[in-house]
C-alpha positions in Angstrom: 55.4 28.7 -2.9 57.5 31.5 -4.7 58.1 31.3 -8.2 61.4 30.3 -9.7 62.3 31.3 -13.1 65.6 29.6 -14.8 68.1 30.5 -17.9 70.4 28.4 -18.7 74.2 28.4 -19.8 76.9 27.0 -21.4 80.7 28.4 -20.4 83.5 27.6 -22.4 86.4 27.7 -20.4 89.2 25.9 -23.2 92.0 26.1 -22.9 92.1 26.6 -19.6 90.1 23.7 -19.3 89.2 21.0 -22.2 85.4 20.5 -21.0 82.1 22.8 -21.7 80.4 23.8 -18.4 76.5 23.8 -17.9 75.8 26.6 -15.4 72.2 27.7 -14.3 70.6 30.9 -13.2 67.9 31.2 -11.0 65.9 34.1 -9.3 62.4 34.8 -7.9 60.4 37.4 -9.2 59.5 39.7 -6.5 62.4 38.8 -4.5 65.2 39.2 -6.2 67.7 42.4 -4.9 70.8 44.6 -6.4 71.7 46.0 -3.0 75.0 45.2 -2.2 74.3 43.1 0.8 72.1 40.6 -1.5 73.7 37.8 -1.2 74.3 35.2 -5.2 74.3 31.3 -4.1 76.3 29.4 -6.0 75.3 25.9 -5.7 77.5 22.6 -6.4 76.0 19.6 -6.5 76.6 15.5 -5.2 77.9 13.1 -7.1 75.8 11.5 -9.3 73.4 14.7 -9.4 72.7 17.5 -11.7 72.1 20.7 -11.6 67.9 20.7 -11.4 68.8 18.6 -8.2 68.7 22.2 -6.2 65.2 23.5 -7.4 63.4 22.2 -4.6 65.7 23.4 -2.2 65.7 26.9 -3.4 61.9 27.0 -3.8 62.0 26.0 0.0 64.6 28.2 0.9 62.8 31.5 -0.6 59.5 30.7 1.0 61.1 30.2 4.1 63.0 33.3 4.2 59.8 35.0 2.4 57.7 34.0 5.7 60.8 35.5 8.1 61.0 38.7 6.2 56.9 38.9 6.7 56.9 38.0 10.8 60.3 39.5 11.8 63.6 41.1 11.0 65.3 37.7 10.4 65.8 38.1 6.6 68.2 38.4 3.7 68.0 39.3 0.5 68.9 37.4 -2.3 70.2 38.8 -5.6 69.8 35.4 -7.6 71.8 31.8 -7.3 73.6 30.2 -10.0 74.6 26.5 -10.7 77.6 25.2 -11.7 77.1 21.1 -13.2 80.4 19.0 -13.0 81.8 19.0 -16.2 81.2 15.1 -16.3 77.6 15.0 -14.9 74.1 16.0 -16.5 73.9 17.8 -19.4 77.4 19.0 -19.4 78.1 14.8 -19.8 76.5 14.9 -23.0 78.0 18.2 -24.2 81.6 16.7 -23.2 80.8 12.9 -24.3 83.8 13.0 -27.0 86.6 14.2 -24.4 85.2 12.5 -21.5 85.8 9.6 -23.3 89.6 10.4 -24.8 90.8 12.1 -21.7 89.0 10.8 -18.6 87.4 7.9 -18.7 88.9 5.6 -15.6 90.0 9.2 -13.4 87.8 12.2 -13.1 89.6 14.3 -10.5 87.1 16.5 -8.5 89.7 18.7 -8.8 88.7 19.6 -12.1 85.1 20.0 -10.8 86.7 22.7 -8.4 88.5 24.1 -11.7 85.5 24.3 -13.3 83.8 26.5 -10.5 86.8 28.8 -10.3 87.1 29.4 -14.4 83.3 30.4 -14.1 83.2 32.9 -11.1 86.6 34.4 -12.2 85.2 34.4 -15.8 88.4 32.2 -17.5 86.1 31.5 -20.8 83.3 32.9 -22.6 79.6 32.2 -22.3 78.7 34.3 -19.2 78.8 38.3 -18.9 78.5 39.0 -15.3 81.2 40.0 -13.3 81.1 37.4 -9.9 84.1 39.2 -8.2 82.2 42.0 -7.3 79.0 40.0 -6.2 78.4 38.8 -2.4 79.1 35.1 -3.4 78.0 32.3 -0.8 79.0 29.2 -1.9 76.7 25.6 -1.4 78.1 22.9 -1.6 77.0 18.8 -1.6 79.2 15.8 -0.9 81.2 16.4 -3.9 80.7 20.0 -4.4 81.4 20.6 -0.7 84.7 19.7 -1.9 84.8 21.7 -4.7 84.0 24.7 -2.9 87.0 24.0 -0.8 89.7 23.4 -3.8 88.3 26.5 -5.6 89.3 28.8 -3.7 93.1 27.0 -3.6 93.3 28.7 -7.5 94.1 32.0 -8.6 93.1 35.0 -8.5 91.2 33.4 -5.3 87.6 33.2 -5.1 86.2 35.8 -2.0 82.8 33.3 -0.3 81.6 35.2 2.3 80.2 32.4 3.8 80.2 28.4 2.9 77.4 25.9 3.8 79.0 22.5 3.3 75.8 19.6 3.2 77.6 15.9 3.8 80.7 17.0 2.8 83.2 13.9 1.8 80.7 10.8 1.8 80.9 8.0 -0.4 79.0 6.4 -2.9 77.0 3.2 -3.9 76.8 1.4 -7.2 73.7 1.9 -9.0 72.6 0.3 -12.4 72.4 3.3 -15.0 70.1 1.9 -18.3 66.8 0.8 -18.9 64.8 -0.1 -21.4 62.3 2.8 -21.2 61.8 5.8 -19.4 58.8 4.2 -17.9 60.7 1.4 -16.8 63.2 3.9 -15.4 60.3 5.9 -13.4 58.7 2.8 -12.2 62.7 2.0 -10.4 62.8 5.6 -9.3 59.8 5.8 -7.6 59.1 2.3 -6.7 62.8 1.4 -5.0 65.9 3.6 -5.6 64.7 7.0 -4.8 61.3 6.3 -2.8 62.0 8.1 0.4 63.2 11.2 -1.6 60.8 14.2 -2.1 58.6 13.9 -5.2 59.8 17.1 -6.7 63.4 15.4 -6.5 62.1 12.1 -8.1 60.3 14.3 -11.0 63.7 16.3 -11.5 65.9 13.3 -12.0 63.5 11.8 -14.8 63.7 15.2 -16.4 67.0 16.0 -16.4 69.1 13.0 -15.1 68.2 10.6 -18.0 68.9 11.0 -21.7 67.4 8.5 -24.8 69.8 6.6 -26.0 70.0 3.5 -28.6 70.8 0.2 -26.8 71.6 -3.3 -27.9 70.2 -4.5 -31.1 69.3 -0.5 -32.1 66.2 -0.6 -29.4 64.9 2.4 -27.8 66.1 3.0 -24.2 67.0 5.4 -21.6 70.5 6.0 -19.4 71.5 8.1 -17.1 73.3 11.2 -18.1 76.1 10.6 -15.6 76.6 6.7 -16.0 77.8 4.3 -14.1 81.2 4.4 -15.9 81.1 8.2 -15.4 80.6 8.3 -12.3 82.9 5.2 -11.4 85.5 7.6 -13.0 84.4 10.1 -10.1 84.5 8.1 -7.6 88.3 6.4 -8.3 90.1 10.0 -7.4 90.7 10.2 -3.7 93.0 12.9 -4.2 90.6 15.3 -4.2 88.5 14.6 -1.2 92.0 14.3 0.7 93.1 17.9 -0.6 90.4 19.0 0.7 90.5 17.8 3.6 93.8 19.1 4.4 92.9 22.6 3.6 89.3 22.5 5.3 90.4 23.7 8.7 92.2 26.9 6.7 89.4 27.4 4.9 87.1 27.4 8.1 89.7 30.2 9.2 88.9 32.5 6.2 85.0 31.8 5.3 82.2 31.3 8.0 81.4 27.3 7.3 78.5 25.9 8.4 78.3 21.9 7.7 74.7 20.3 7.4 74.7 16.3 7.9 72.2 14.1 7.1 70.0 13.4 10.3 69.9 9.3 9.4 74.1 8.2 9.1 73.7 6.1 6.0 75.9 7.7 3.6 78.7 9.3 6.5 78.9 7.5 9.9 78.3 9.0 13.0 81.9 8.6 14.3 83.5 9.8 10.4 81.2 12.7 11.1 82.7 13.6 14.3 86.2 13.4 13.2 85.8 15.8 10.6 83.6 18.1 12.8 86.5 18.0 15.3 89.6 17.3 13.5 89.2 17.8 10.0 87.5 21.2 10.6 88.9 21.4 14.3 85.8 22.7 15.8 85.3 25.6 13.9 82.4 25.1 11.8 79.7 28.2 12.7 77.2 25.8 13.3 76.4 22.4 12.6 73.2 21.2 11.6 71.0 17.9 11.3 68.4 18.0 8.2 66.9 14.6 6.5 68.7 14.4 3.2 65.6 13.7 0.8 63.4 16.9 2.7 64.2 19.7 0.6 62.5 21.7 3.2 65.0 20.6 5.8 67.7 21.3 4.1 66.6 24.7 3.1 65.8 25.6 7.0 69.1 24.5 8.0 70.5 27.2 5.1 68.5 29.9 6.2 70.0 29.1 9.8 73.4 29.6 8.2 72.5 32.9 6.2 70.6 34.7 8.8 73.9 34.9 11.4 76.1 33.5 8.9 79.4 34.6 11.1 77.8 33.7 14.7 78.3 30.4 16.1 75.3 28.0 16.9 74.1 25.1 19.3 73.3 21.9 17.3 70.1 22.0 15.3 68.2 18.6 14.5 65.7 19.2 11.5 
């Protein structure tokens, strides 16, 4: 498996927007390219997630496209990927506790997520000294971030993808409880009933960087998620955003090649919401459209490197 290396960010975008941003770069040594075809991911994450959600996925998506490069001429190059938290998720939650708190604790609009994304690429803030504009930019986005790739590009000066992959784009949620009393508690949960199907490396990911200690009742030692359950309630009570971007998807599918990657078992979107945004929403012009199981990182990786490797030709129906 390749090696990823990581550096880590903080953008400040104020005033344009009143929230820190935590962005992450990541490359593979040995694999990384300036030519001007290489293409720069930028990946946006579900709600709920973080940004070390994507690891696995791009640690499956360079070996993959590593093995291609070494058996034929289905390749690309890839100059590095960055990712962009939600302002209200992760370790950006923690950084923005204070104005979370004052300015949006019922509403988080995922239009400000979709702010957020714009004020980094078009570089609205300081914290980040690389000019995106000029960069090959391909954006990846899940459930939520599908949608904030969308709304970004609504904003000026516009962003340029040159091609979108949009993984369960506009599903919903499901309450979960966000505290323990200890971490081992917590990873006992994970891995024993919340998260068991999931990949290990996922599992390992969100005890690492989707919890934060925190003092709870009667000054006792405990664990929460970064993104709690009030935090992400917050998310989850603007519909705005999801219908916005809804209305400009088929648009969008006009401008940027979009390829949409649904989860192979319907729990999250049903079968028949899937087909009306397939054929409505998008109205049939999605590149391709491709099934992958959502906890296989190697699925979902496969069904990107389908995307990247033709990312303007259209394709039959994968199942992953």
């Amino acid at each position: 498996m390749p090696r990823i290396e990581s550096e880590s960010f903080i953008f400040d975008p104020r005033p344009h927007l009143p929230l820190l941003i935590s962005v992450k770069r990541y490359w593979s040594p040995g694999f990384e390219s300036t030519d001007e075809d290489a293409i720069t991911l930028v990946l946006m994450h579900a709600t709920g997630s973080h940004n070390e959600s994507w690891e696995p996925v791009l640690e499956e998506l360079y070996s993959v496209n590593g093995t291609a490069s070494s058996i034929s001429k289905y390749s690309f190059k890839i100059r590095e990927a960055w990712a962009i938290e939600c302002p209200n998720h992760g370790s950006a939650a923690a950084l923005n506790e204070e104005a979370l708190r004052s300015r949006y604790q019922f509403v988080f609009p995922w239009a400000d997520y979709a702010r957020a994304v714009h004020l980094v690429l078009t570089g609205f803030g300081k914290g980040i000294d690389v000019d995106f504009r000029s960069r090959r930019l391909v954006a990846v986005g899940h459930s939520m971030g599908a949608v904030a790739a969308i709304l970004a590009r609504t904003y000026q000066p516009s962003i340029s993808w040159s091609t979108a992959i949009l993984i369960e784009p506009l599903i919903l949620a499901h309450e979960r409880r966000d505290m323990w009393s200890s971490h081992e508690e917590a990873e006992n949960q994970f891995r024993d009933n919340l998260l068991k199907d999931w990949d290990p490396r996922i599992i390992d990911l969100y005890l690492k960087y989707g919890l934060r200690e925190t003092p709870t009742a009667g000054n006792a030692a405990g664990v929460a998620l970064k993104c709690t359950k009030s935090l992400e309630a917050a998310t989850w009570r603007d519909t705005t955003g999801r219908i916005e971007a809804l209305g400009h998807l088929s648009a969008f599918c006009n401008d940027v090649p979009t390829h949409a990657v649904f989860g192979s078992i319907s729990d999250f979107l049903p079968a028949k919401n899937r087909d009306l945004l397939v054929k409505q929403g998008a109205a049939g012009k999605f590149k391709t459209v491709t099934e992958a199981v959502q906890t296989n990182p190697q699925a979902i990786a496969e069904s990107m490197w389908i995307a990247l490797i033709h990312p303007s030709s259209s394709y039959a129906k994968a199942k992953l």
